[in-house]
C-alpha positions in Angstrom: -25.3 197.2 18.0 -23.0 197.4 21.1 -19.7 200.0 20.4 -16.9 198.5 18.3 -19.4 195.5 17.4 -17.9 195.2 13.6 -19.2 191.4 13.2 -21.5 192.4 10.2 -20.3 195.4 8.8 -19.7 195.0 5.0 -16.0 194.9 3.9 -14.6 195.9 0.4 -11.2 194.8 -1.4 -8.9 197.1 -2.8 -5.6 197.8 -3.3 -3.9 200.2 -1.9 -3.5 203.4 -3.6 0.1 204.0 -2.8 1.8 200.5 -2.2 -0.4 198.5 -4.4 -1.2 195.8 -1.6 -4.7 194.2 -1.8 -6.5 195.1 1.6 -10.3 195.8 3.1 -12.4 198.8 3.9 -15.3 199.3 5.6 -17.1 201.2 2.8 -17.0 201.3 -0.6 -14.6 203.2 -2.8 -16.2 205.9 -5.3 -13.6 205.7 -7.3 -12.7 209.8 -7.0 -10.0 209.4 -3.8 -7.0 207.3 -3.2 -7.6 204.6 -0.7 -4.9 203.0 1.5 -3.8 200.0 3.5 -4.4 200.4 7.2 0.0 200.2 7.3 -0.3 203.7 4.1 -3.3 205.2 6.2 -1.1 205.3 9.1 1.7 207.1 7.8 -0.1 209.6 5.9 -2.5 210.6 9.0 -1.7 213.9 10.7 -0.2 212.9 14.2 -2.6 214.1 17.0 -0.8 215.4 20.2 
């Protein structure tokens, strides 16, 4: 599998823990942690310098 080849990976639905929209994940949720929309991941991700 060449790098950033994502053609088969498995996708889940969920909805996004803080807005509520439906999106996809590359794994699947446990069901213990929030999970977020790429748009909610992005703002809540520590900004790297």
């Amino acid at each position: 599998m060449a790098y950033g080849d994502r053609g088969d990976r498995k996708m889940y639905t969920i909805t996004c823990s803080e807005c509520g929209k439906e999106a996809e994940v590359p794994f699947k949720p446990d069901g213990d942690r929030p999970v977020y929309c790429r748009e909610c991941y992005q703002k809540k991700k520590p900004r790297r310098y």
